[in-house]
BAFI-3210 file (N, C-alpha, C; in Angstrom, 3 decimals, decimal comma, padded with zeros to 6 digits):
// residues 136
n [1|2|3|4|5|6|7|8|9|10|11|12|13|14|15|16|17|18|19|20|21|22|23|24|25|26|27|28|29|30|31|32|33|34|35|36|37|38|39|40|41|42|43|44|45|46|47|48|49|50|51|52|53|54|55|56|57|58|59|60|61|62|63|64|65|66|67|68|69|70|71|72|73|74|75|76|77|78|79|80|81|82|83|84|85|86|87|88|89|90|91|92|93|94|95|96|97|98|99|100|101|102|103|104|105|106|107|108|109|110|111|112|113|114|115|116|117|118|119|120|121|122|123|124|125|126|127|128|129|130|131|132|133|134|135|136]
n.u [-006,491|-008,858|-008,665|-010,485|-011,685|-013,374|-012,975|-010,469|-010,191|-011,308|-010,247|-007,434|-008,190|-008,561|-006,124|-004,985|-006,664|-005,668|-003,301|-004,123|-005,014|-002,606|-002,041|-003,782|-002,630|-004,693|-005,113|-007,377|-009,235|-006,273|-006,745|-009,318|-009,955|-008,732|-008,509|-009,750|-007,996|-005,484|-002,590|000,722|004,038|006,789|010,473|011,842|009,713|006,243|002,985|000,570|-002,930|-005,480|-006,147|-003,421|-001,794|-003,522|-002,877|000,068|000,503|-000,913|000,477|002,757|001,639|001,526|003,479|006,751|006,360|004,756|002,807|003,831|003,563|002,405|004,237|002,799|003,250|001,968|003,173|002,272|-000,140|-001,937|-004,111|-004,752|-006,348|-010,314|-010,855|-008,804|-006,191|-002,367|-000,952|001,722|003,506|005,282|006,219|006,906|008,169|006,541|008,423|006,806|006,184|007,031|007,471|008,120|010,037|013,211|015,433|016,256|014,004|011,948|010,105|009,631|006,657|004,584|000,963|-001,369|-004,904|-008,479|-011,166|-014,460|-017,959|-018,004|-016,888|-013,220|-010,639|-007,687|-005,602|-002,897|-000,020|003,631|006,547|009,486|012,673|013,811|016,216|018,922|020,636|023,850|027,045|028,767]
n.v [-017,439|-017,728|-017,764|-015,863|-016,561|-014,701|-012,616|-012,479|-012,665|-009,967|-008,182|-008,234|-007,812|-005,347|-004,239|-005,168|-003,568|-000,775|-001,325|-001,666|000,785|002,439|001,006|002,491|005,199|006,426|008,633|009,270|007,006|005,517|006,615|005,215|003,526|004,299|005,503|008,918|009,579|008,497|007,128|007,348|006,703|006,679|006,068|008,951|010,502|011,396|011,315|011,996|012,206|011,042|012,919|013,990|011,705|011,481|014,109|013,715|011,431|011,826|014,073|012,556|010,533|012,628|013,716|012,410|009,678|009,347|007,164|005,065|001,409|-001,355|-003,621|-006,795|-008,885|-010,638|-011,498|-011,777|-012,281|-011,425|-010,952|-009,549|-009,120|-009,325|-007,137|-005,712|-005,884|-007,029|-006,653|-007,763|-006,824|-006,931|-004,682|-003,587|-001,261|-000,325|000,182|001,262|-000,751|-003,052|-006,388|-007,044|-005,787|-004,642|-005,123|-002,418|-001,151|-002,020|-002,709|-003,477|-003,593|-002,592|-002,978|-001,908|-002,853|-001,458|-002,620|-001,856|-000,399|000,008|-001,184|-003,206|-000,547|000,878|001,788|002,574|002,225|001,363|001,942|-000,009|000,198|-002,596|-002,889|-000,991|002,332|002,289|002,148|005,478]
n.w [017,743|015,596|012,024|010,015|006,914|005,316|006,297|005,817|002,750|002,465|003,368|002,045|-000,674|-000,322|-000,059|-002,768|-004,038|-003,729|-005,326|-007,506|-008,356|-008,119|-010,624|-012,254|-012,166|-010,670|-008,167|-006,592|-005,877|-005,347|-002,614|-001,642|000,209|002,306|006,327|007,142|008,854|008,710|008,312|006,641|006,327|004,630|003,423|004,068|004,235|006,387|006,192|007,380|007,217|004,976|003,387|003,156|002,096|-000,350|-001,701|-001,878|-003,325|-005,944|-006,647|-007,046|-008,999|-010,945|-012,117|-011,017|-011,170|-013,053|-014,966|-013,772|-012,540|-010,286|-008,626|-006,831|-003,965|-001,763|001,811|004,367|006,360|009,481|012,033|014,205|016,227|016,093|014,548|014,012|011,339|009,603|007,093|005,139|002,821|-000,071|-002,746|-005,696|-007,918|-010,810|-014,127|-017,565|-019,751|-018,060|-016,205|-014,029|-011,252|-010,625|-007,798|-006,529|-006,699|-005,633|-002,288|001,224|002,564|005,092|006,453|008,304|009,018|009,451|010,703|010,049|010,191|007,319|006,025|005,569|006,477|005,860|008,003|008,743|006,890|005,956|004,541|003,336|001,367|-000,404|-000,286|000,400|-000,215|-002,104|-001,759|-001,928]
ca.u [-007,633|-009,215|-008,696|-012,127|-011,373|-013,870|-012,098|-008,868|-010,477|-011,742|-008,500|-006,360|-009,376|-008,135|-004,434|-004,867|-007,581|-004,557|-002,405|-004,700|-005,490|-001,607|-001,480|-003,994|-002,315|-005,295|-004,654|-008,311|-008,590|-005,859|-006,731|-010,615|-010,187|-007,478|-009,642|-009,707|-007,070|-004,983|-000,799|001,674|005,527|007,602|011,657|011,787|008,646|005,179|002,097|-001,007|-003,811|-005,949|-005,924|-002,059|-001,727|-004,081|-001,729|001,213|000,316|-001,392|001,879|003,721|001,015|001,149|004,872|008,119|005,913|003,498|003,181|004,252|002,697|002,815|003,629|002,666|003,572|001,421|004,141|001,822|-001,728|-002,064|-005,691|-004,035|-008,243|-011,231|-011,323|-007,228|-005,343|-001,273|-000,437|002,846|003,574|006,271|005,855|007,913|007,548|007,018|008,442|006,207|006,420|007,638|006,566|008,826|011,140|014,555|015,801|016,335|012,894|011,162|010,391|008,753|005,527|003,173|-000,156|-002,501|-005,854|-009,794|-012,528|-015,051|-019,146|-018,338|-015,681|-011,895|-009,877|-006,263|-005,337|-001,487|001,028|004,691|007,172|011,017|013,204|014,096|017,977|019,181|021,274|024,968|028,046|028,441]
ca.v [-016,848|-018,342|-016,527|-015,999|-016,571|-013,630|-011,611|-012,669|-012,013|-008,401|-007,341|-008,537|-006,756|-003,321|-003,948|-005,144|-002,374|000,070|-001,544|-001,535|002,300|002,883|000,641|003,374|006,355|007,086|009,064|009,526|005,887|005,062|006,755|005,162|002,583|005,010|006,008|009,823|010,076|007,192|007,821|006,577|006,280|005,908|006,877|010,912|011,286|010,666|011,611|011,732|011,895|010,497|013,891|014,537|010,761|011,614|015,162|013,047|010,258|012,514|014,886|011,644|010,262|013,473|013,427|011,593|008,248|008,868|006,144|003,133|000,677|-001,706|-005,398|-006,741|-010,008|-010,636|-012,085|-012,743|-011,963|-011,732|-010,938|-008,830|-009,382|-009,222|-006,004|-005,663|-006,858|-006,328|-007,559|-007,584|-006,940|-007,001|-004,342|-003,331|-000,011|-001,535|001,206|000,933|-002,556|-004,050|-007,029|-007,549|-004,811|-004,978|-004,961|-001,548|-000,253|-003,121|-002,406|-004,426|-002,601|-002,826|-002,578|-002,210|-002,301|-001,741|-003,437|-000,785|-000,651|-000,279|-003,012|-002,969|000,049|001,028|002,703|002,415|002,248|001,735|000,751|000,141|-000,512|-004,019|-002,905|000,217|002,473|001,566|003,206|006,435]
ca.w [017,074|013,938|010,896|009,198|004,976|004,466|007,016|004,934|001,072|001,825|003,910|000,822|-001,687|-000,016|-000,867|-004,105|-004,978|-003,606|-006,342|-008,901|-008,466|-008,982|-012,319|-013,237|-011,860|-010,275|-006,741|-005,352|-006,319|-004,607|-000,871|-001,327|001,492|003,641|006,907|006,671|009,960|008,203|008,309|005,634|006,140|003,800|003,479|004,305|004,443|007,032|006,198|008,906|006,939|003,621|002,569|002,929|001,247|-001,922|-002,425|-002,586|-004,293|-006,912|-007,307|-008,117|-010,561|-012,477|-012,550|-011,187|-011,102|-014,168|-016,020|-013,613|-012,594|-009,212|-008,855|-005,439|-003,661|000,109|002,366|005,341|006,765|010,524|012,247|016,304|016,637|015,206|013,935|013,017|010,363|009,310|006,043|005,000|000,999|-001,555|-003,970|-006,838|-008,955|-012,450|-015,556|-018,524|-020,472|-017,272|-015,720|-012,766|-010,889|-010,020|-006,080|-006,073|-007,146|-004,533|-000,851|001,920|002,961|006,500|006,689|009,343|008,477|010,879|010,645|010,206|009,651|006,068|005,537|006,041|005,814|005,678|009,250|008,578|006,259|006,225|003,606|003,679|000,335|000,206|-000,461|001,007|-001,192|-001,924|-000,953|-002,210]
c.u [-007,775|-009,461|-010,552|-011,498|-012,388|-013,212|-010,773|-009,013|-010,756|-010,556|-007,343|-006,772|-008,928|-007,099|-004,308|-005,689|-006,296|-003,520|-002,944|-005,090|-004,323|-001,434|-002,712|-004,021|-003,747|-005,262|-005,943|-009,004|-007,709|-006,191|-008,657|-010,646|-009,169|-008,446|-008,633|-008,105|-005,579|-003,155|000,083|002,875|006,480|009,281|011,639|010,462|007,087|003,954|000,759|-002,772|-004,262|-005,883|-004,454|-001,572|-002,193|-002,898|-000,780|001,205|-000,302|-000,271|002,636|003,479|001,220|002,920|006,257|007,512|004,364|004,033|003,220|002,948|003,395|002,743|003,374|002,554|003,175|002,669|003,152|000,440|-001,407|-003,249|-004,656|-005,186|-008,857|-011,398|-009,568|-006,670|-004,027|-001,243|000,932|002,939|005,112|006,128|006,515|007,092|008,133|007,163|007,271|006,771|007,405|007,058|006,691|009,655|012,150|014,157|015,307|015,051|011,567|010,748|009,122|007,802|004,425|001,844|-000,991|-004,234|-006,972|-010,368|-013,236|-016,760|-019,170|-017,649|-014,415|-010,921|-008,585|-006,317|-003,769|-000,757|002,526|005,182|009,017|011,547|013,618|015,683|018,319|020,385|022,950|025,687|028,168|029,877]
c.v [-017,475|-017,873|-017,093|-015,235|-015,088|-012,535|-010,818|-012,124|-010,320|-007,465|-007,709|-007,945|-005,490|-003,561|-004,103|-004,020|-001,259|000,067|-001,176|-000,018|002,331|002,147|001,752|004,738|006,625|007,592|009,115|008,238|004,822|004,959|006,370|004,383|003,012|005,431|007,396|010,102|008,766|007,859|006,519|007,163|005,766|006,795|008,280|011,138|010,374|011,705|010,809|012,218|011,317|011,750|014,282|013,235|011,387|012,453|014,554|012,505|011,014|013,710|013,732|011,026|010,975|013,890|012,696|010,376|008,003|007,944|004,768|002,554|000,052|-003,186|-005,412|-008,773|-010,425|-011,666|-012,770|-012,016|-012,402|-010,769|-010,356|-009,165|-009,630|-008,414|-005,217|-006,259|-006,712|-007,174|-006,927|-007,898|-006,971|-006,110|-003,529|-002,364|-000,783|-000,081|000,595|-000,098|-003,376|-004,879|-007,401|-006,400|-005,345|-004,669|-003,277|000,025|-001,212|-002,273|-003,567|-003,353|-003,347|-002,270|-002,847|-001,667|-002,622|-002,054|-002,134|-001,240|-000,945|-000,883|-002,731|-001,497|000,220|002,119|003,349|002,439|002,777|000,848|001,021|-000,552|-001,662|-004,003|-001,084|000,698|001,882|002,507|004,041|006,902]
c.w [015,687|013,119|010,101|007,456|004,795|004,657|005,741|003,477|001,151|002,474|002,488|-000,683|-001,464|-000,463|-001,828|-004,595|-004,682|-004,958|-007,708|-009,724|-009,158|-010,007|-012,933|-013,029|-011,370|-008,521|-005,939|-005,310|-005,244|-003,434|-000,936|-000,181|002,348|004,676|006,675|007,979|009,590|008,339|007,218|006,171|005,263|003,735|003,094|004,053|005,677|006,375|007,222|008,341|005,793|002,592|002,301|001,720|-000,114|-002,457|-002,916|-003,099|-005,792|-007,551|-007,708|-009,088|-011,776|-012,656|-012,400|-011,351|-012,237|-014,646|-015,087|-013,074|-010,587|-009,276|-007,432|-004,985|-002,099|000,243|003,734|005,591|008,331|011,057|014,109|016,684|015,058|014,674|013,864|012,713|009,677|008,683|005,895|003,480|000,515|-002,294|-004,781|-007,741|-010,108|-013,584|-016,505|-019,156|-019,280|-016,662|-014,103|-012,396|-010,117|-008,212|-005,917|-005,945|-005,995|-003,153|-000,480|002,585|004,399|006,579|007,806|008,907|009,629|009,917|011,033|009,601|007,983|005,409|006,321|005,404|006,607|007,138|009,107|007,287|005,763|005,124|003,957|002,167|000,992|000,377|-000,496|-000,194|-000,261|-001,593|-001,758|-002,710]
res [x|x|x|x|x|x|x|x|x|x|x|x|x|x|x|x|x|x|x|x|x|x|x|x|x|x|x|x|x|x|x|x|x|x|x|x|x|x|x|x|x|x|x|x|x|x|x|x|x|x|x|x|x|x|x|x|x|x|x|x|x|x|x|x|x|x|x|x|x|x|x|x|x|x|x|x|x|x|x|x|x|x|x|x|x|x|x|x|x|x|x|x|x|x|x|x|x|x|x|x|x|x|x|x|x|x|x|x|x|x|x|x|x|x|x|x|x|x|x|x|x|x|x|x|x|x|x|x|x|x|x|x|x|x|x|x]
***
């Protein structure tokens, strides 16, 4: 299948607009390109919709994660069709005046995103730290 570059710029426009929400703590922001039945995964926790996403993401803006920020690094772009797309990210919780995050604040993240009448949105998302905790 032949990747179509526009395909590729507005599927990579949703993940970075995702990022860009959290460098400004904003949570409704963040879930604008989640479809409303959308599911996130992330360690101990799933969420199954855009509305369960915003809650959480908006309880961690307004406290354990005010303030940061997000770096983000695409690892790959793959097109399953014409109308799905799984990117694969990099992205590191950045503290205030940071530019780069350590290992342990990193994870590798999955996205699946549709092709929809009104562009591309976020169907999926899964993340995994990049370095699991240490021994205990």
């Amino acid at each position: 299948m032949a990747i179509n570059k526009s395909d590729e710029t507005a599927v990579l426009a949703v993940v970075k607009g995702v990022h860009d929400a959290w460098n400004k703590n904003d949570a409704d922001l963040f879930v604008a390109d989640y479809l409303d039945d959308a599911s996130a995964t992330l360690p101990g926790s799933y969420m199954e919709s855009r509305g369960e996403i915003q809650g959480s993401i908006g309880f961690l803006f307004s406290g354990p994660m005010k303030g940061t920020g997000a770096s983000e690094k695409v690892r790959s772009v793959r097109f399953v069709n014409d109308e799905t797309a799984v990117v694969v990210t990099e992205t590191g919780v950045l503290l205030p005046g940071e530019s780069e995050a350590p290992p342990q604040r990193t994870s590798y993240a999955t996205w699946v995103l549709a092709k929809r009448d009104d562009g591309w949105k976020i169907a999926a998302y899964c993340n995994s730290p990049m370095i699991g905790p240490g021994p205990q």
